[in-house]
Chimera marker file (.cmm) of the C-alpha trace (Angstrom):
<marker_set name="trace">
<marker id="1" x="93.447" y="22.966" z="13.117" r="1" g="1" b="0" radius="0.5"/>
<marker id="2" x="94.459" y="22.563" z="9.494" r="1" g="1" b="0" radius="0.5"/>
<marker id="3" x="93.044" y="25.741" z="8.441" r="1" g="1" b="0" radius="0.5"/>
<marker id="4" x="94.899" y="28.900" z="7.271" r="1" g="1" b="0" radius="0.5"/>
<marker id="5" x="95.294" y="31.448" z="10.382" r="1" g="1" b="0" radius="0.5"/>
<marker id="6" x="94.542" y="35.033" z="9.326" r="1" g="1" b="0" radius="0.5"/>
<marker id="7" x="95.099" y="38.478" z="10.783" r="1" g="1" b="0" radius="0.5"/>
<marker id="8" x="92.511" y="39.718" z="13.651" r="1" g="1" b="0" radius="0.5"/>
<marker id="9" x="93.135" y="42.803" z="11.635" r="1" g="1" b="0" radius="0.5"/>
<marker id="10" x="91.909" y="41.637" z="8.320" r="1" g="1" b="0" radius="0.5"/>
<marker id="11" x="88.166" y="40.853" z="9.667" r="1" g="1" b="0" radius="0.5"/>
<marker id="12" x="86.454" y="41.374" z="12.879" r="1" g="1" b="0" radius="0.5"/>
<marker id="13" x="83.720" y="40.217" z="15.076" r="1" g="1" b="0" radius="0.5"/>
<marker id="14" x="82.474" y="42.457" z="18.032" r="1" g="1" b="0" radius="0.5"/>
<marker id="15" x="82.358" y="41.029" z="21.191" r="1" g="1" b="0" radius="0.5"/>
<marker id="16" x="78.352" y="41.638" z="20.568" r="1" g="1" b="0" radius="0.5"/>
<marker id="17" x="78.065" y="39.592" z="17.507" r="1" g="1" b="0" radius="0.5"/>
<marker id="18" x="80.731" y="36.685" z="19.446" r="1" g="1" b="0" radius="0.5"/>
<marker id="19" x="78.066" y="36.639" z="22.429" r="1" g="1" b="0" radius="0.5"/>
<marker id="20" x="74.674" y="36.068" z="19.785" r="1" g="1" b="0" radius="0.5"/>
<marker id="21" x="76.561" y="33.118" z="17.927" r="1" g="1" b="0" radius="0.5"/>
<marker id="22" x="77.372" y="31.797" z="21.520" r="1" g="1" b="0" radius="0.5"/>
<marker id="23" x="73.985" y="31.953" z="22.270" r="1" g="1" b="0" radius="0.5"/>
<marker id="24" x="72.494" y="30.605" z="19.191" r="1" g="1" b="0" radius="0.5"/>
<marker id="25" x="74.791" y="27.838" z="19.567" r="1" g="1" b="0" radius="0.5"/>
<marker id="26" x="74.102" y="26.948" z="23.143" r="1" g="1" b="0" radius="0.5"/>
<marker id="27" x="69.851" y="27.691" z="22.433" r="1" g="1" b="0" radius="0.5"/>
<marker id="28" x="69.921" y="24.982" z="19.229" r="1" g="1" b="0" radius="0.5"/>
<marker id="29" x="72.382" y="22.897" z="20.801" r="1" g="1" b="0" radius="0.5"/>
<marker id="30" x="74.864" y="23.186" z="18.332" r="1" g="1" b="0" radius="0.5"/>
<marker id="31" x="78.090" y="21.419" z="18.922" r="1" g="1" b="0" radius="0.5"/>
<marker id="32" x="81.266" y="23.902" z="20.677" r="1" g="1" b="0" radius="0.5"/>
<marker id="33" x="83.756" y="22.541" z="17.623" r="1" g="1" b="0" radius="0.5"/>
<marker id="34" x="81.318" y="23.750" z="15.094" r="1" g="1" b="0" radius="0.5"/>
<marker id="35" x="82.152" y="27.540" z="13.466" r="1" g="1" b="0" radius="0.5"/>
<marker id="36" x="80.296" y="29.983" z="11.816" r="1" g="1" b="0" radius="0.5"/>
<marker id="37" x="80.756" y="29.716" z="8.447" r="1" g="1" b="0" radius="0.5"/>
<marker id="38" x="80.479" y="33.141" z="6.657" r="1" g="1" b="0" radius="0.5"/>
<marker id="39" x="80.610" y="33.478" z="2.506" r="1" g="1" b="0" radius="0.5"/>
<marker id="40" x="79.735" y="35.056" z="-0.588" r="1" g="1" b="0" radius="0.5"/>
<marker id="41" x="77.281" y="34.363" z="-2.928" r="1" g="1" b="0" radius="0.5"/>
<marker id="42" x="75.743" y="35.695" z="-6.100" r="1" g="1" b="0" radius="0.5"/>
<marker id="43" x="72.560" y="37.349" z="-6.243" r="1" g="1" b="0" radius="0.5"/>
<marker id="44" x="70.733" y="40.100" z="-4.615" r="1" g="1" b="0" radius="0.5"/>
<marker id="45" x="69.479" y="43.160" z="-5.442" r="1" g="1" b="0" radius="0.5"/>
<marker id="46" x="72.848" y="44.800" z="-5.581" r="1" g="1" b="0" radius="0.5"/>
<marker id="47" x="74.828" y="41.244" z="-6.949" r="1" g="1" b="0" radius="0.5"/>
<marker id="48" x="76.401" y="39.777" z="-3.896" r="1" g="1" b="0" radius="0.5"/>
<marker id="49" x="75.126" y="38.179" z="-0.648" r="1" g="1" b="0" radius="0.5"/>
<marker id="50" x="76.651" y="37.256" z="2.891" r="1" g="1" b="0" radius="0.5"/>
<marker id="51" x="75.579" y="33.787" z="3.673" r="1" g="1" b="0" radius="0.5"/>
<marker id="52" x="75.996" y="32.792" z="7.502" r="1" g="1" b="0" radius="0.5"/>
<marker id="53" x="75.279" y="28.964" z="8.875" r="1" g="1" b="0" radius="0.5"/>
<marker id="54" x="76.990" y="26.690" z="11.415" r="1" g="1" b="0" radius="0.5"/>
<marker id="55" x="79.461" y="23.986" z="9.851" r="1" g="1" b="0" radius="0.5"/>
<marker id="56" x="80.979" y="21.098" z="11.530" r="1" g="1" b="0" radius="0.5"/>
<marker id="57" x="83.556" y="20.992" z="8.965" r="1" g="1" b="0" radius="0.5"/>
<marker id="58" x="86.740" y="23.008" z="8.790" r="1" g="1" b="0" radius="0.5"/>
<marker id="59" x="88.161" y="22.734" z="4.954" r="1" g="1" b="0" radius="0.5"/>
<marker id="60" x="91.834" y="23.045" z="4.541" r="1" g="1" b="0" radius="0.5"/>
<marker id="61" x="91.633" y="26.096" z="2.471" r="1" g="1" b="0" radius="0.5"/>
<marker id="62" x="89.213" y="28.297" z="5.006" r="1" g="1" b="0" radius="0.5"/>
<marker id="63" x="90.719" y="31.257" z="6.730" r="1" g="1" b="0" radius="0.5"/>
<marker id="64" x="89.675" y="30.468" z="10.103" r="1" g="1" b="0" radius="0.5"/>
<marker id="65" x="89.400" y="33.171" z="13.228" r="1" g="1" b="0" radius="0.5"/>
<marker id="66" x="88.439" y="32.800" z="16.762" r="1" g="1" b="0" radius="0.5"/>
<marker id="67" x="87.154" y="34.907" z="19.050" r="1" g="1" b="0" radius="0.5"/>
<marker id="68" x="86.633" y="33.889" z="22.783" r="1" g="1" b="0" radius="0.5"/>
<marker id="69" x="85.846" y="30.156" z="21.896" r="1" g="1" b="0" radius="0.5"/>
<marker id="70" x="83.737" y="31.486" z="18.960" r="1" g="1" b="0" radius="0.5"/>
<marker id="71" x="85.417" y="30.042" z="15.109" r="1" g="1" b="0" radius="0.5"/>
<marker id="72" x="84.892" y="32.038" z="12.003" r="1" g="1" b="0" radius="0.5"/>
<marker id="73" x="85.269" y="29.434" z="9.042" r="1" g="1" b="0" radius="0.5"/>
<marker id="74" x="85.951" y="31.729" z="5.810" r="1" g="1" b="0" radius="0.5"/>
<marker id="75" x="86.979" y="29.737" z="1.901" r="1" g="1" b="0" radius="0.5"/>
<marker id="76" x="89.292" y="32.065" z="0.124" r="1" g="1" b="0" radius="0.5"/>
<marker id="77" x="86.424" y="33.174" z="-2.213" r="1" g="1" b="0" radius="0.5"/>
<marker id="78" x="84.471" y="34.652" z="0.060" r="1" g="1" b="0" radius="0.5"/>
<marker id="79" x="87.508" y="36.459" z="1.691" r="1" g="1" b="0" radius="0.5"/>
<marker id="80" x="88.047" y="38.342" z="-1.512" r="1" g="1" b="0" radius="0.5"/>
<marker id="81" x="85.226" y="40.362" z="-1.203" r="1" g="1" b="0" radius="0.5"/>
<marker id="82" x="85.402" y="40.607" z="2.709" r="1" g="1" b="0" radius="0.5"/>
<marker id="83" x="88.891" y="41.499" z="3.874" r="1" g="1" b="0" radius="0.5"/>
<marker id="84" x="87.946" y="43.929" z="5.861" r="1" g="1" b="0" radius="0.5"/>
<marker id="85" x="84.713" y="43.199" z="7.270" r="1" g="1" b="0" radius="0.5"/>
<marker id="86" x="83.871" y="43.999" z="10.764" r="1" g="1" b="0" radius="0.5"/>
<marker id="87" x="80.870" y="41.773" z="11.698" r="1" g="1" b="0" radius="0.5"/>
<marker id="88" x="78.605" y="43.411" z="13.998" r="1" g="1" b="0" radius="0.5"/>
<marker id="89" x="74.897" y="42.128" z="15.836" r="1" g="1" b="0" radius="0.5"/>
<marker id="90" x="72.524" y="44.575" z="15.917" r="1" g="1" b="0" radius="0.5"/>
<marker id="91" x="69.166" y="44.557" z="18.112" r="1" g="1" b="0" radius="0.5"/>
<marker id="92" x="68.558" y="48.622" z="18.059" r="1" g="1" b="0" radius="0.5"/>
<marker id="93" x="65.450" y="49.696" z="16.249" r="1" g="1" b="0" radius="0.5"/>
<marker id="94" x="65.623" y="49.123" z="12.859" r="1" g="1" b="0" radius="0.5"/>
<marker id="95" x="65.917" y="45.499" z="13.322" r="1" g="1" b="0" radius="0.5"/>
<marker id="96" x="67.731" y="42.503" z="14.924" r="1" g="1" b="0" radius="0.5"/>
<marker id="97" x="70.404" y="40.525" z="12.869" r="1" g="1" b="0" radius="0.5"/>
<marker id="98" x="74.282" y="40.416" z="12.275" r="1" g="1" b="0" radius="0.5"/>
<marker id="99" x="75.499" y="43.832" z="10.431" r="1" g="1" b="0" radius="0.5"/>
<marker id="100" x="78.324" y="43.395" z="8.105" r="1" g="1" b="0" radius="0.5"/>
<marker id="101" x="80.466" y="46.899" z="7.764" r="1" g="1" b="0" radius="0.5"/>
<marker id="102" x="82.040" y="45.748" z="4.291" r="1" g="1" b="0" radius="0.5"/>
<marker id="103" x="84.654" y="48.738" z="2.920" r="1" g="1" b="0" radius="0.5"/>
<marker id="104" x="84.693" y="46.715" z="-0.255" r="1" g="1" b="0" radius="0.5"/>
<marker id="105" x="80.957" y="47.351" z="-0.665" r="1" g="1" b="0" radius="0.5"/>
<marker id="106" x="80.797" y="50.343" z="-3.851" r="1" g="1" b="0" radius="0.5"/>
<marker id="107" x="76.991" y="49.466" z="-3.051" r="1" g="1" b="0" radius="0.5"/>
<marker id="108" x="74.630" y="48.356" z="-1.154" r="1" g="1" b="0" radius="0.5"/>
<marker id="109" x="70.732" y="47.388" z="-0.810" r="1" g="1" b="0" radius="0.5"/>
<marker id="110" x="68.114" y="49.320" z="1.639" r="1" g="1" b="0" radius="0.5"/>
<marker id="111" x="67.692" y="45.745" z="3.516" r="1" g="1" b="0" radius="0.5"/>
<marker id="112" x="71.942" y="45.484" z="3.853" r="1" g="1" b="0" radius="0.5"/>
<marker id="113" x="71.490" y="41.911" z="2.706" r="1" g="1" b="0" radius="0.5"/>
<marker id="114" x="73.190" y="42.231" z="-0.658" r="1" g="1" b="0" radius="0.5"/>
<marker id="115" x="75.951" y="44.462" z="-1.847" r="1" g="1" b="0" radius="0.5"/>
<marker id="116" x="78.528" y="45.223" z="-5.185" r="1" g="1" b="0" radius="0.5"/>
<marker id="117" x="81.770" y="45.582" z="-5.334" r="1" g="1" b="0" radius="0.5"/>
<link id1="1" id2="2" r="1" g="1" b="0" radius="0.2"/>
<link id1="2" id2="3" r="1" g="1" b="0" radius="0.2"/>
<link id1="3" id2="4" r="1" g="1" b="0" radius="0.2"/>
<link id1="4" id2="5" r="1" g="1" b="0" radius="0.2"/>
<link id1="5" id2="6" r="1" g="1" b="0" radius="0.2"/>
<link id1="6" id2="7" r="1" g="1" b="0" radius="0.2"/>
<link id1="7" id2="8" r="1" g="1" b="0" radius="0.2"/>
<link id1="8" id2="9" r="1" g="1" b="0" radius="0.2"/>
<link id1="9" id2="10" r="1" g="1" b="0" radius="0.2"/>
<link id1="10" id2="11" r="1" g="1" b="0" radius="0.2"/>
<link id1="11" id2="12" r="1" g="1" b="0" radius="0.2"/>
<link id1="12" id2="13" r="1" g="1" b="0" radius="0.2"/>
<link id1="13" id2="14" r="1" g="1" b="0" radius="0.2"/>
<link id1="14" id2="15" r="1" g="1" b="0" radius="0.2"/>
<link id1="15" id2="16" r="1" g="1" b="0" radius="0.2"/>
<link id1="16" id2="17" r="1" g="1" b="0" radius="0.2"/>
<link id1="17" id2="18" r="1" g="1" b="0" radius="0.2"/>
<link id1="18" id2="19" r="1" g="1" b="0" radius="0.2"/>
<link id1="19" id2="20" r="1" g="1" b="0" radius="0.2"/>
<link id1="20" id2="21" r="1" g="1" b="0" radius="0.2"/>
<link id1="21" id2="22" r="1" g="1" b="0" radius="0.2"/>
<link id1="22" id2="23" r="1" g="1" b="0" radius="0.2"/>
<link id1="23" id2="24" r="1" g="1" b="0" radius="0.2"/>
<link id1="24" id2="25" r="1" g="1" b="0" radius="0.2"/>
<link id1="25" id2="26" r="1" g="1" b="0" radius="0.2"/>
<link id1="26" id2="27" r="1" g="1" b="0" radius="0.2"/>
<link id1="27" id2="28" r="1" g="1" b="0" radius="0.2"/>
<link id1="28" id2="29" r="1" g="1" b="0" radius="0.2"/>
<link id1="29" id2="30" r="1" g="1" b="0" radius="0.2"/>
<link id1="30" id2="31" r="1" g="1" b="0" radius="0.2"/>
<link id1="31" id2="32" r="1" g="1" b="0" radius="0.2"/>
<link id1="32" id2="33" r="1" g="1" b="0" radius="0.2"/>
<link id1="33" id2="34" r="1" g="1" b="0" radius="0.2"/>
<link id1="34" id2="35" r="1" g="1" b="0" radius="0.2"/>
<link id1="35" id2="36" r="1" g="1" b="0" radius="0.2"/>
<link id1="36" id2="37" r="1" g="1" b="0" radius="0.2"/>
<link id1="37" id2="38" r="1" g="1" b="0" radius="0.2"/>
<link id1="38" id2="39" r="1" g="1" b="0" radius="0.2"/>
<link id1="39" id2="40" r="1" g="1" b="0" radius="0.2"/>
<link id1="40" id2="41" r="1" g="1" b="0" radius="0.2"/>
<link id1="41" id2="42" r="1" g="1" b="0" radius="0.2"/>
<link id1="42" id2="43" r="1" g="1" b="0" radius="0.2"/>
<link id1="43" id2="44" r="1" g="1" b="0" radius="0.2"/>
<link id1="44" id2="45" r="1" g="1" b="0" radius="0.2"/>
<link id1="45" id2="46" r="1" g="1" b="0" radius="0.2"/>
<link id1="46" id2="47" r="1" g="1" b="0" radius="0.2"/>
<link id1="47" id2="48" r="1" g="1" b="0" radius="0.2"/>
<link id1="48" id2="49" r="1" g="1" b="0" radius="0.2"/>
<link id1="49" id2="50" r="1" g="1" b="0" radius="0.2"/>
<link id1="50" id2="51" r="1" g="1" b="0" radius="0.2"/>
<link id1="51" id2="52" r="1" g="1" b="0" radius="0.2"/>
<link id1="52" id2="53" r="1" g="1" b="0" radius="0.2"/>
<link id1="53" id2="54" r="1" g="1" b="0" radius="0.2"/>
<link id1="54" id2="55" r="1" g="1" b="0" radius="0.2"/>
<link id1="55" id2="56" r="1" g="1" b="0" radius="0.2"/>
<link id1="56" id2="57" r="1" g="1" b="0" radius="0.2"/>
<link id1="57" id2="58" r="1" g="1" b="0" radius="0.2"/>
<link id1="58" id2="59" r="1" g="1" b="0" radius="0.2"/>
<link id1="59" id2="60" r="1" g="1" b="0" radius="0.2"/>
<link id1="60" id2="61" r="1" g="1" b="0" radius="0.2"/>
<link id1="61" id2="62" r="1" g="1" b="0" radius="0.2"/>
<link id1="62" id2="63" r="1" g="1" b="0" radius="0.2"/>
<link id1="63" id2="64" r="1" g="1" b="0" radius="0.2"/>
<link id1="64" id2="65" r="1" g="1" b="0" radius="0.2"/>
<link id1="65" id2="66" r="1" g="1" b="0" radius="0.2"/>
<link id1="66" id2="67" r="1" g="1" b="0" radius="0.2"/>
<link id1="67" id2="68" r="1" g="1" b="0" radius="0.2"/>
<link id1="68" id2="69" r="1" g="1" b="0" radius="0.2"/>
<link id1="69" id2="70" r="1" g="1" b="0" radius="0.2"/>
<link id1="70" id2="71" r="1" g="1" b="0" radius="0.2"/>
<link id1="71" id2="72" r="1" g="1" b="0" radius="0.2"/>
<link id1="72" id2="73" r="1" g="1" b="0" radius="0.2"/>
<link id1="73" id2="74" r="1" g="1" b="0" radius="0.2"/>
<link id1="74" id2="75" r="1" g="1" b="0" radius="0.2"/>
<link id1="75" id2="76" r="1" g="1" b="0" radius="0.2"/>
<link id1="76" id2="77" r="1" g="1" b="0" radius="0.2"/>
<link id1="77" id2="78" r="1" g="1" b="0" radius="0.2"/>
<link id1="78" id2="79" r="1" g="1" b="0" radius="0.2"/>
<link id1="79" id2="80" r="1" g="1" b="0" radius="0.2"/>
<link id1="80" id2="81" r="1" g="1" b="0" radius="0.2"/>
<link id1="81" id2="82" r="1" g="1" b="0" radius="0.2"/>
<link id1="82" id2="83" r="1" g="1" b="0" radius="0.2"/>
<link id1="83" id2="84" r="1" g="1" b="0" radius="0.2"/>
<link id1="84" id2="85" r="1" g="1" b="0" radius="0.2"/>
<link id1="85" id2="86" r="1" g="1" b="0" radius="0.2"/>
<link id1="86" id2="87" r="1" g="1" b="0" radius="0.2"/>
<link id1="87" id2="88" r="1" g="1" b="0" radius="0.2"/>
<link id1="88" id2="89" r="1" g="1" b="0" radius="0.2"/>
<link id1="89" id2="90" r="1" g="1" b="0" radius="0.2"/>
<link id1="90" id2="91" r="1" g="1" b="0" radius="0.2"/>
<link id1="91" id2="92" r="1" g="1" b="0" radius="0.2"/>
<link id1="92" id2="93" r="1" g="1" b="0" radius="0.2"/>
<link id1="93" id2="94" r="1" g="1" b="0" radius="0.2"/>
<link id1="94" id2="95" r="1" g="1" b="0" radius="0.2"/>
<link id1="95" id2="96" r="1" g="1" b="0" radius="0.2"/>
<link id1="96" id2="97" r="1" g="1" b="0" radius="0.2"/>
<link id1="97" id2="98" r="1" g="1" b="0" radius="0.2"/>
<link id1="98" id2="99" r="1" g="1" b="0" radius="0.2"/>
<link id1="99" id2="100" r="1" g="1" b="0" radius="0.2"/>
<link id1="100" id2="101" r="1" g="1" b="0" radius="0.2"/>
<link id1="101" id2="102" r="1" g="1" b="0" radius="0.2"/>
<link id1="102" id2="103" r="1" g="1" b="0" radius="0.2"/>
<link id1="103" id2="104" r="1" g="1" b="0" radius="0.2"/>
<link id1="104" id2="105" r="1" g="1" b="0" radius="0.2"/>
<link id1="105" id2="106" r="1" g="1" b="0" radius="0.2"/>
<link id1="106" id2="107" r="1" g="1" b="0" radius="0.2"/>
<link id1="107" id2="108" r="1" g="1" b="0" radius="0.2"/>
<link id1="108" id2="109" r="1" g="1" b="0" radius="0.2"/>
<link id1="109" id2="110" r="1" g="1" b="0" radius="0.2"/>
<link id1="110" id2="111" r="1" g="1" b="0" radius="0.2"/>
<link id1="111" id2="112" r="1" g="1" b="0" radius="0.2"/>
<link id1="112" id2="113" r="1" g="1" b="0" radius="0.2"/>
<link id1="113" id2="114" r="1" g="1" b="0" radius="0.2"/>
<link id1="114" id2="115" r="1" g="1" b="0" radius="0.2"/>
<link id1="115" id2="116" r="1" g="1" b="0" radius="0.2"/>
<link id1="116" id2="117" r="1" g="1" b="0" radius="0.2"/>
</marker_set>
């Protein structure tokens, strides 16, 4: 692993939101070496948006974390605006999906898909 390690303290995944990636890996047959790539993008109601997808490909520059067998992959970008970040699965309801609890978020949308800093 070339990656740079991080601090468990610096960003989080529940043990919740580690069992739904393990299952939407093992359901789409997604490889075990393959992480969960999480980032930052513009746009969105608010200015910023988490993007979430499977990646095969560690880059030397990604923060990487694991969580029983599970791999975060995060570039240094993205970690900016989520140091922090406990990443959460919710299935209550108001809906099913992964819930990011940013404290760098001044702002967010009503859908939680997009927030400012």
């Amino acid at each position: 692993m070339t990656g740079t390690e991080l601090k468990t303290s610096e960003i989080e995944i529940t043990d919740k939101a580690v069992k739904e990636v393990a299952r939407i890996k093992e359901e789409n047959n997604i490889p075990a070496e393959h992480g969960l790539r999480i980032g930052v993008k513009g746009g969105g109601c608010s200015g910023l948006t988490y993007n979430l997808g499977f990646d095969g490909e560690m880059k030397d520059s990604d923060t990487v974390i694991e969580k029983s067998g599970v791999k975060l992959f995060i570039d240094p970008k993205s970690l900016f605006y989520i140091t922090g970040t406990v990443l959460d699965f919710s299935d209550g309801l108001n809906g099913k999906g992964f819930v990011f609890n940013n404290p760098n978020a001044t702002k967010t949308c009503g859908c939680g898909e997009s927030f400012g800093v």
